[in-house]
Structures are given as structure tokens and as C-alpha cells.
N, CA, C and O atoms as a DFTB+ gen file, in Angstrom:
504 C
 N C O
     1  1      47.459    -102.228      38.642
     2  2      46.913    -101.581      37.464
     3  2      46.098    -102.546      36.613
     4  3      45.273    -102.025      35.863
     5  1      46.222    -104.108      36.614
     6  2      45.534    -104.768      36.023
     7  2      44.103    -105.074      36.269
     8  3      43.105    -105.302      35.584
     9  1      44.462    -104.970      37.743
    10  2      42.666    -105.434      38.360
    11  2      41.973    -103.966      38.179
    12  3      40.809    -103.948      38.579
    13  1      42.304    -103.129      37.822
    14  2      42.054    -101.380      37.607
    15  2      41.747    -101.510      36.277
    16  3      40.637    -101.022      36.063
    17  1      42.229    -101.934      35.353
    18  2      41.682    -102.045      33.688
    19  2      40.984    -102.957      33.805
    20  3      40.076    -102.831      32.985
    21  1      40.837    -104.126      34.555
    22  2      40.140    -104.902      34.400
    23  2      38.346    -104.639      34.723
    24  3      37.294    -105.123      34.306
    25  1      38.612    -103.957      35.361
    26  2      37.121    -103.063      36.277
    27  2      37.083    -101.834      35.161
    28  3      36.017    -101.325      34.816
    29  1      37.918    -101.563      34.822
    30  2      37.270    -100.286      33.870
    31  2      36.976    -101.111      32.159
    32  3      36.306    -100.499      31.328
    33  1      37.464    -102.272      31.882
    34  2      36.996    -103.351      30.858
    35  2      35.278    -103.251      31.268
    36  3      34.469    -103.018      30.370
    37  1      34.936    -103.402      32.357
    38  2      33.484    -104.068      32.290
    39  2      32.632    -102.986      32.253
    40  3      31.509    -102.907      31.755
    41  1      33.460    -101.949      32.987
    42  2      32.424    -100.527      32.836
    43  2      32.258    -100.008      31.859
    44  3      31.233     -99.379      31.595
    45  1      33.231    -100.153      31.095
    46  2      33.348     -99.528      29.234
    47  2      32.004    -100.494      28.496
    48  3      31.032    -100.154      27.821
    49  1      32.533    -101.935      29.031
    50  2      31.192    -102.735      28.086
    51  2      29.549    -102.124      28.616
    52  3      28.558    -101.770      27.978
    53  1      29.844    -102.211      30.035
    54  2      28.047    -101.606      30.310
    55  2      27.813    -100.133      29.887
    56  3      26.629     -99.936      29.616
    57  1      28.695     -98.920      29.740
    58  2      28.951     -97.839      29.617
    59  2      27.981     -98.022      27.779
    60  3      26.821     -97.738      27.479
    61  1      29.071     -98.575      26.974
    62  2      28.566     -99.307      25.137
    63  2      27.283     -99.929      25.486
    64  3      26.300     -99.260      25.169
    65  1      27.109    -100.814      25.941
    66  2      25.702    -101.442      26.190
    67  2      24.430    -100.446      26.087
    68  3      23.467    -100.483      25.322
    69  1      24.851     -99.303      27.399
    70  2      23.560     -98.660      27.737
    71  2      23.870     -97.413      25.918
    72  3      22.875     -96.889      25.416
    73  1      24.790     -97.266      25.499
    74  2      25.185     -96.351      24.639
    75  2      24.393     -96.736      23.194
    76  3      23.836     -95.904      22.480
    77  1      24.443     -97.658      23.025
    78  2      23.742     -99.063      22.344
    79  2      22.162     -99.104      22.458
    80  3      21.424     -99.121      21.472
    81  1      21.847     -99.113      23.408
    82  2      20.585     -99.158      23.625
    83  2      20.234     -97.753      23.243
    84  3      19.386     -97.620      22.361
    85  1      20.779     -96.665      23.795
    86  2      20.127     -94.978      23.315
    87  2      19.911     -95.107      21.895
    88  3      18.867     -94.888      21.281
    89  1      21.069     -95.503      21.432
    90  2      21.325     -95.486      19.634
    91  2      20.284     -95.801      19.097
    92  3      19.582     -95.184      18.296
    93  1      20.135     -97.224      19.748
    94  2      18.846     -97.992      18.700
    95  2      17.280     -97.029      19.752
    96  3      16.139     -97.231      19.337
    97  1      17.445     -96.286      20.745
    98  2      16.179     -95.653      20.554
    99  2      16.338     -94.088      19.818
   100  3      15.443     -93.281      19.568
   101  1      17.397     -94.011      19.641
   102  2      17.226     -92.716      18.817
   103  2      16.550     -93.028      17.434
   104  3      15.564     -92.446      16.983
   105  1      17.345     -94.185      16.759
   106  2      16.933     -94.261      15.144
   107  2      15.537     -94.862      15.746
   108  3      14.716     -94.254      15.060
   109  1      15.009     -95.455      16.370
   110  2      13.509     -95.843      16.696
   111  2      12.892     -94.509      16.670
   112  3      11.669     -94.533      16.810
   113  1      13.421     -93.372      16.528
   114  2      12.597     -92.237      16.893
   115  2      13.199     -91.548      16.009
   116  3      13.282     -90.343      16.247
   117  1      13.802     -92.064      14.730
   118  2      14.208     -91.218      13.475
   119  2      15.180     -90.274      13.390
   120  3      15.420     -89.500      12.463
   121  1      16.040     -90.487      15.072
   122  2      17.172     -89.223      15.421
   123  2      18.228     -89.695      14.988
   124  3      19.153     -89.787      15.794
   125  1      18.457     -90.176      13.498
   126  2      19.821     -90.503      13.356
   127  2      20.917     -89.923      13.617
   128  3      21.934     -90.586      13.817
   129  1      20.909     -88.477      13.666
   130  2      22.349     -87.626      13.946
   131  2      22.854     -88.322      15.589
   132  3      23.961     -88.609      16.043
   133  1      21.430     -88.412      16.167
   134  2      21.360     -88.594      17.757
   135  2      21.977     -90.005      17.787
   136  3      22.853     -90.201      18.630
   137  1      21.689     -90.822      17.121
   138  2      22.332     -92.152      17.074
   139  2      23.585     -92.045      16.778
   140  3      24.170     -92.164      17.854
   141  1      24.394     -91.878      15.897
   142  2      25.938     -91.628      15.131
   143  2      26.448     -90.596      16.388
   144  3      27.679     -90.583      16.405
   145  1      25.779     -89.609      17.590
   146  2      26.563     -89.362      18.131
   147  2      26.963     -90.454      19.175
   148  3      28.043     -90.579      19.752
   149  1      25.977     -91.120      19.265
   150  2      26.174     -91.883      20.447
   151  2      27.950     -92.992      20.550
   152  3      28.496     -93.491      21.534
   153  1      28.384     -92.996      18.964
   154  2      28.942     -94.264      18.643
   155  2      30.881     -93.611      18.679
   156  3      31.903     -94.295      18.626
   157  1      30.736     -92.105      18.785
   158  2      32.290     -91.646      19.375
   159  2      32.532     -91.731      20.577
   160  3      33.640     -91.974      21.054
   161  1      30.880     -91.421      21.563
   162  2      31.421     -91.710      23.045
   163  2      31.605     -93.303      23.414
   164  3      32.025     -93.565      24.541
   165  1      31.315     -94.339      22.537
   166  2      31.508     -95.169      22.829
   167  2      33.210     -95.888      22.514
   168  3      33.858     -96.891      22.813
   169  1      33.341     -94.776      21.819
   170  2      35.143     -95.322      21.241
   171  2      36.015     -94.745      22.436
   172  3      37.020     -95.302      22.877
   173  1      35.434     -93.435      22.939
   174  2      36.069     -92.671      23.574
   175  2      36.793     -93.443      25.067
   176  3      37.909     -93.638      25.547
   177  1      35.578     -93.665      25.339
   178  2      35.928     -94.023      26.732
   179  2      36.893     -94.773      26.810
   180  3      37.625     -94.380      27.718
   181  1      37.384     -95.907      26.184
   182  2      38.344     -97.294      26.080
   183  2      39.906     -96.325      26.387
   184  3      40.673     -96.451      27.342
   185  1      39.987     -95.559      25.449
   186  2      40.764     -94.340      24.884
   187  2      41.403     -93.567      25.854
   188  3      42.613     -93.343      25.826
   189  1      40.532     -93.091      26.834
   190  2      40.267     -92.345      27.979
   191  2      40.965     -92.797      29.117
   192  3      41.733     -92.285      29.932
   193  1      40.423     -94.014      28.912
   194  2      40.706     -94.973      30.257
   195  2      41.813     -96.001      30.244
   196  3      42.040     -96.907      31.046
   197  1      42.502     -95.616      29.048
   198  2      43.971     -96.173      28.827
   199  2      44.903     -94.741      29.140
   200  3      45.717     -94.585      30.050
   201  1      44.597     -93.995      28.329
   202  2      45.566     -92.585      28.665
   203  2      45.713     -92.144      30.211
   204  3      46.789     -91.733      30.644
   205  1      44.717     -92.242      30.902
   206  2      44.972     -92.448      32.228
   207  2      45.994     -93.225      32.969
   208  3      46.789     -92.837      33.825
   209  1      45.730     -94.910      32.244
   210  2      46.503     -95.573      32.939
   211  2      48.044     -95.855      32.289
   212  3      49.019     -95.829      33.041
   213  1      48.125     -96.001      31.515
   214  2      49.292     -95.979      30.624
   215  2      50.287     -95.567      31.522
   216  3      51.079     -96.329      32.077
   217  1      50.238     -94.388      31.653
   218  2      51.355     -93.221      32.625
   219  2      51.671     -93.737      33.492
   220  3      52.816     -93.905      33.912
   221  1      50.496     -94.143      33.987
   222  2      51.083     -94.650      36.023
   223  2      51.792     -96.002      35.290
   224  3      53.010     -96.155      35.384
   225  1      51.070     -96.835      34.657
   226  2      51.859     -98.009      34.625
   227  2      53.454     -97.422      34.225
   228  3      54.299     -97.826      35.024
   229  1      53.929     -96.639      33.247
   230  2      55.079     -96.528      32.810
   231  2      55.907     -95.909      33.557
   232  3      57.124     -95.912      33.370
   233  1      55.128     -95.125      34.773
   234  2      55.787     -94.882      35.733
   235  2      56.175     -95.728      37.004
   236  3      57.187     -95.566      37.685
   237  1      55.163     -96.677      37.198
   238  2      55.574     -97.596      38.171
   239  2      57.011     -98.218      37.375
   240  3      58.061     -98.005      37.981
   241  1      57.101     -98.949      36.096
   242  2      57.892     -99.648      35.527
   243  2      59.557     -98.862      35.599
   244  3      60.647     -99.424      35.706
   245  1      59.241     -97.352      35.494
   246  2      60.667     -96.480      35.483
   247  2      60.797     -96.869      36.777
   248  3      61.705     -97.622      37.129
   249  1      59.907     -96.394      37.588
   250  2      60.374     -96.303      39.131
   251  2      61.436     -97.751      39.696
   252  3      62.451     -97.809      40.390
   253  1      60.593     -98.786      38.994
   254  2      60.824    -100.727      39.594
   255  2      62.002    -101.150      38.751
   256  3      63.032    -101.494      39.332
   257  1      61.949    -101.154      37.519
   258  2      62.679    -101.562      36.542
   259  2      64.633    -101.494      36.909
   260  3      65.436    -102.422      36.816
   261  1      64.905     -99.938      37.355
   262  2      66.221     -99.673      37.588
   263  2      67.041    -100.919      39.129
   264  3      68.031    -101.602      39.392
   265  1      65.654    -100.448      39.709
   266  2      65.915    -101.042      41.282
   267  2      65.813    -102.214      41.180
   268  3      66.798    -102.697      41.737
   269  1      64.710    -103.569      40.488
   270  2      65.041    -104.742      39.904
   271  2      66.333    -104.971      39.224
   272  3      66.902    -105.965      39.676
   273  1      67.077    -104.275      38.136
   274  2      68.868    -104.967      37.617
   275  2      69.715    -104.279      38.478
   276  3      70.933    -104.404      38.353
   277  1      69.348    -103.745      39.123
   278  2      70.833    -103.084      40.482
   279  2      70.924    -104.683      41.094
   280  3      71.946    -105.354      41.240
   281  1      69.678    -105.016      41.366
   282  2      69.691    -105.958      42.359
   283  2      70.040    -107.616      41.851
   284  3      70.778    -108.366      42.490
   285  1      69.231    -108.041      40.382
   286  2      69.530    -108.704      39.816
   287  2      69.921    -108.081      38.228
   288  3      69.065    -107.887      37.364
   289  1      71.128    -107.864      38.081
   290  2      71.649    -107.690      36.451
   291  2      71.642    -108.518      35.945
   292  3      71.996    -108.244      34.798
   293  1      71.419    -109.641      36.056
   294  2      71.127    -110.657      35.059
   295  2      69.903    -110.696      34.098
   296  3      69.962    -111.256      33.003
   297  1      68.712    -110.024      34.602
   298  2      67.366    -110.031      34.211
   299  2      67.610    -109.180      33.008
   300  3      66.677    -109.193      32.204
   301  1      68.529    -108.522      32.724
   302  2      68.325    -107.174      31.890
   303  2      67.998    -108.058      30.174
   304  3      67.166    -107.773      29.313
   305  1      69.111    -109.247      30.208
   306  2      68.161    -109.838      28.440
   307  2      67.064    -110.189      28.877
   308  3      66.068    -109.502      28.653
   309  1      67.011    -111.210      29.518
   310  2      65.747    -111.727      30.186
   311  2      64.232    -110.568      29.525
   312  3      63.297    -110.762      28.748
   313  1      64.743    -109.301      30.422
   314  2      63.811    -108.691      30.147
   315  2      63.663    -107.846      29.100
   316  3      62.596    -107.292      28.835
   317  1      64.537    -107.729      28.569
   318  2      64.529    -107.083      26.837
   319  2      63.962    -107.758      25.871
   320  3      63.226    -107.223      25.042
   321  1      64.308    -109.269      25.885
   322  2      63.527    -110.251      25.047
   323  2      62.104    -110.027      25.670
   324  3      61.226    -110.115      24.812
   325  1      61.667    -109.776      26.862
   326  2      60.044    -110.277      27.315
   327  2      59.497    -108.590      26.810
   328  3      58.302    -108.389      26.592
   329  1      60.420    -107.598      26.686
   330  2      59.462    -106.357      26.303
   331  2      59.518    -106.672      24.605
   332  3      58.638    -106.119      23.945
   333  1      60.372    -107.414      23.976
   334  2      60.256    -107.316      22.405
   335  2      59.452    -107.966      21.950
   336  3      59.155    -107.522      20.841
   337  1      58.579    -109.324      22.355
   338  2      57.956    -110.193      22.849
   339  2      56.095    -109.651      22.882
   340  3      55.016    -110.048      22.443
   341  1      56.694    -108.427      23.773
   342  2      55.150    -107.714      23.920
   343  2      54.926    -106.935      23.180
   344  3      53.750    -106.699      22.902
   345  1      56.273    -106.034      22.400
   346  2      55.447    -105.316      21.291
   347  2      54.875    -106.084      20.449
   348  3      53.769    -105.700      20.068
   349  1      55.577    -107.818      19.695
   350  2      55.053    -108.117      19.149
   351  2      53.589    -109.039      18.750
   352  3      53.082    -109.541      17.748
   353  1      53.254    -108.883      20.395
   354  2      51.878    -109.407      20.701
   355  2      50.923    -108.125      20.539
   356  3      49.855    -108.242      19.940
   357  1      51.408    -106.676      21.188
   358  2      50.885    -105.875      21.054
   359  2      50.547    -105.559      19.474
   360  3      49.477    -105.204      18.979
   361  1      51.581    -105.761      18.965
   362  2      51.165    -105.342      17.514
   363  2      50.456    -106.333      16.760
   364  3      49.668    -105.706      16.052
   365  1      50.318    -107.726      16.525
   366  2      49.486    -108.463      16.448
   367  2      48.045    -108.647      17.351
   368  3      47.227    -109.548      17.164
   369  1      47.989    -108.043      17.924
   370  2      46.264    -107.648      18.862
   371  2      45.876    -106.383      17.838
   372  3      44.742    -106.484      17.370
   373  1      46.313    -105.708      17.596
   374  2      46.040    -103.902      16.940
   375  2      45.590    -104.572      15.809
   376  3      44.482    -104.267      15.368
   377  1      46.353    -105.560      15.180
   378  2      46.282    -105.969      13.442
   379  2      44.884    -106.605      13.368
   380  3      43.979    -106.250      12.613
   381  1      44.838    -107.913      14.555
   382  2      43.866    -108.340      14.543
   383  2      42.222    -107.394      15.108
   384  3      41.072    -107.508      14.686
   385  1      42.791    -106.523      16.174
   386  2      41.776    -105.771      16.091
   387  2      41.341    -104.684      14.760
   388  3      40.171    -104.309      14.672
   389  1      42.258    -104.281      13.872
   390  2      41.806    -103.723      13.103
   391  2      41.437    -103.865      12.013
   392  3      40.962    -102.902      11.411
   393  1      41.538    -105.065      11.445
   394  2      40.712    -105.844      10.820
   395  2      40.971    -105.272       9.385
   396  3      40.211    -105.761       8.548
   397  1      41.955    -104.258       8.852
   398  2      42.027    -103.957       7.868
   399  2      42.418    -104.491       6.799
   400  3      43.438    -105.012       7.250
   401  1      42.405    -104.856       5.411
   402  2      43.460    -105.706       4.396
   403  2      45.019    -105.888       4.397
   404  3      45.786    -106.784       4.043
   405  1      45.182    -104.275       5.116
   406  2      46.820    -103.866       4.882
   407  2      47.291    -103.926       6.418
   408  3      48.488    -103.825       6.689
   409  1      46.384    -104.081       7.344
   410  2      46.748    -104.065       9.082
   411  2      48.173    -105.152       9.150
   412  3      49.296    -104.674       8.990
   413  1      47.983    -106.554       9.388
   414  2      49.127    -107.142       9.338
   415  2      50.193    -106.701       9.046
   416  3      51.105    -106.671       9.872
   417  1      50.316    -106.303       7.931
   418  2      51.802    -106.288       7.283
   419  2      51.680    -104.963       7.760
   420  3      52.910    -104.949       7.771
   421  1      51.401    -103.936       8.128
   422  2      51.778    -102.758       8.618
   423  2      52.305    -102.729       9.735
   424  3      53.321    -102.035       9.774
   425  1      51.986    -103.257      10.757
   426  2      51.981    -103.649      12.180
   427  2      53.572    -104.481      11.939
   428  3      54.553    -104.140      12.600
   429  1      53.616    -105.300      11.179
   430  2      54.482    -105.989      11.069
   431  2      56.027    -105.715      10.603
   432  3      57.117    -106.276      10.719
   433  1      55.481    -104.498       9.993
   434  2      56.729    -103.421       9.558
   435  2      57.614    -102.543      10.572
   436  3      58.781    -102.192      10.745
   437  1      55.701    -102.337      11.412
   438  2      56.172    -101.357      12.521
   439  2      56.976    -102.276      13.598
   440  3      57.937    -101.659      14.057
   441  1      56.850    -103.429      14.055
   442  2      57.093    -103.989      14.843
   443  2      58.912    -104.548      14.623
   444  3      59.833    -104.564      15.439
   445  1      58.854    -104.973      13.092
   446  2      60.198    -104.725      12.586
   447  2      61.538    -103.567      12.926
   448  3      62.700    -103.674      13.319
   449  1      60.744    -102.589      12.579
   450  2      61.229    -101.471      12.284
   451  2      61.910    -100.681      14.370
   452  3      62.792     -99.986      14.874
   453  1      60.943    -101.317      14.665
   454  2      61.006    -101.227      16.461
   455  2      61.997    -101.822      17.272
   456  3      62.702    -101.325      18.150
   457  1      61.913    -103.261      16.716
   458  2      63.079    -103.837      17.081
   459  2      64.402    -103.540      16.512
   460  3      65.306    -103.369      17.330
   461  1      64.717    -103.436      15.110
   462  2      65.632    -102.816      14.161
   463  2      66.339    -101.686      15.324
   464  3      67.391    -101.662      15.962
   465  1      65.085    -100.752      15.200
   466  2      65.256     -99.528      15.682
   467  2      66.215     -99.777      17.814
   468  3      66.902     -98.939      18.399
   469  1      65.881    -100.935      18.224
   470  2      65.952    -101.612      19.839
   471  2      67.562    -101.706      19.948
   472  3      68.251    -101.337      20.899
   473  1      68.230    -102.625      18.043
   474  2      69.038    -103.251      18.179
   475  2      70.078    -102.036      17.729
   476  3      71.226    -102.040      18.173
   477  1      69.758    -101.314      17.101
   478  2      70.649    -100.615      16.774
   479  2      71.056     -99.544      17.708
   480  3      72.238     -99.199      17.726
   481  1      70.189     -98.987      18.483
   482  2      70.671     -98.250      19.724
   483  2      71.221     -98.844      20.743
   484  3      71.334     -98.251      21.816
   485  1      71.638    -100.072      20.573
   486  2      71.944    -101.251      21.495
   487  2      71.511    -101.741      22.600
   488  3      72.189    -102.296      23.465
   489  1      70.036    -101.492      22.601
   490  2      68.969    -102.058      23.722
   491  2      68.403    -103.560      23.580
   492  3      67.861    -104.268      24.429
   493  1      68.696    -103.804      22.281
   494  2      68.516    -105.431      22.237
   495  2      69.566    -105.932      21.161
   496  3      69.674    -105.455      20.032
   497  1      70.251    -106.873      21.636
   498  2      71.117    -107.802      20.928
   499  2      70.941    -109.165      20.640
   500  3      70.800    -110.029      21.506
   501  1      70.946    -109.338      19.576
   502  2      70.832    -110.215      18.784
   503  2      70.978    -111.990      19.630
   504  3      70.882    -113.009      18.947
């Protein structure tokens, strides 16, 4: 699935590129509505092409995940710390991608609030 986002990473950039280029010939030709549409299909696709993959990945992971601690139960902190780990990279990528005043500390709440939420159902211990 990685070398699969990774190929749909470059197609999204040439996909924006050529999207980019229409834009700036629309307003060259005074079609601003025509330009501003151009700039949702360019959000879209990223969007698109995660909702796709998302699934399979979370389905490969249900499928692997059980059959990995049957086999080794030891991995199970191991791997609770490495998924708490990724929300909180995940949520620090979102913050930094979103560039907002209040992003950080929101993200940071949520990411709180996630783990909080991990430890208290007793999926991650302290």
C-alpha cells in the first residue's frame, strides 16, 4: 500500500500541476469562477485517494495484526506504544499541515484525549 500512495503522491502533484496551469489560463482569460473551480478538484483528489486506501490498509492490519500476537504475544505493548506513537506524529503532520493559530494545541488535545481515551478502555497502559 505504500509504493501505491506513493505513485498516487506523484499523480496528485502532476494531476495540481496541470490543474494549476488551467487556473492561471482561466484568470489569463478573465474566467475567474473557471479558475476557483479548478482549486476543489485539486483538494479532492489527495482525499479520494486516501479514502480508497485507508480501508484496505485497515483491513490488511485486522486481517495480520490478530495472527502476528497469536504467534508472538509479546509484541502486543510493543505495538500499542508504536500505534500511540503514530497518532502522535499523525497529529503533529495535520497541525503542521494546517497551519492554523489554534492547530497545535487542538491536535494536541485531540491526541491527548485519544490516548486518555486508549488507557482507559485498557488498550494502553501506562
Amino acid at each position: 500500500l505504500s509504493v501505491v500512495g506513493r505513485r498516487a503522491d506523484v499523480l496528485v502533484e502532476r494531476v495540481n500541476e496541470r490543474l494549476a496551469g488551467r487556473a492561471a489560463r482561466c484568470l489569463a482569460a478573465g474566467d475567474e469562477p473557471g479558475a476557483v473551480r479548478c482549486n476543489p478538484r485539486g483538494l479532492f483528489l489527495p482525499f479520494a485517494i486516501s479514502a480508497l486506501l485507508a480501508p484496505l490498509g485497515a483491513a490488511a492490519a485486522g486481517a495480520l495484526a490478530p495472527a502476528l500476537l497469536r504467534e508472538a504475544p509479546g509484541l502486543a505493548r510493543p505495538l500499542s506504544l508504536a500505534f500511540a506513537a503514530f497518532a502522535g506524529f499523525a497529529c503533529a503532520a495535520g497541525a503542521k499541515a494546517l497551519r492554523a493559530r489554534l492547530a497545535p494545541a487542538a491536535y494536541l488535545a485531540a491526541g491527548v484525549a485519544g490516548l486518555a481515551l486508549l488507557m482507559a478502555a485498557g488498550r494502553l497502559s501506562p
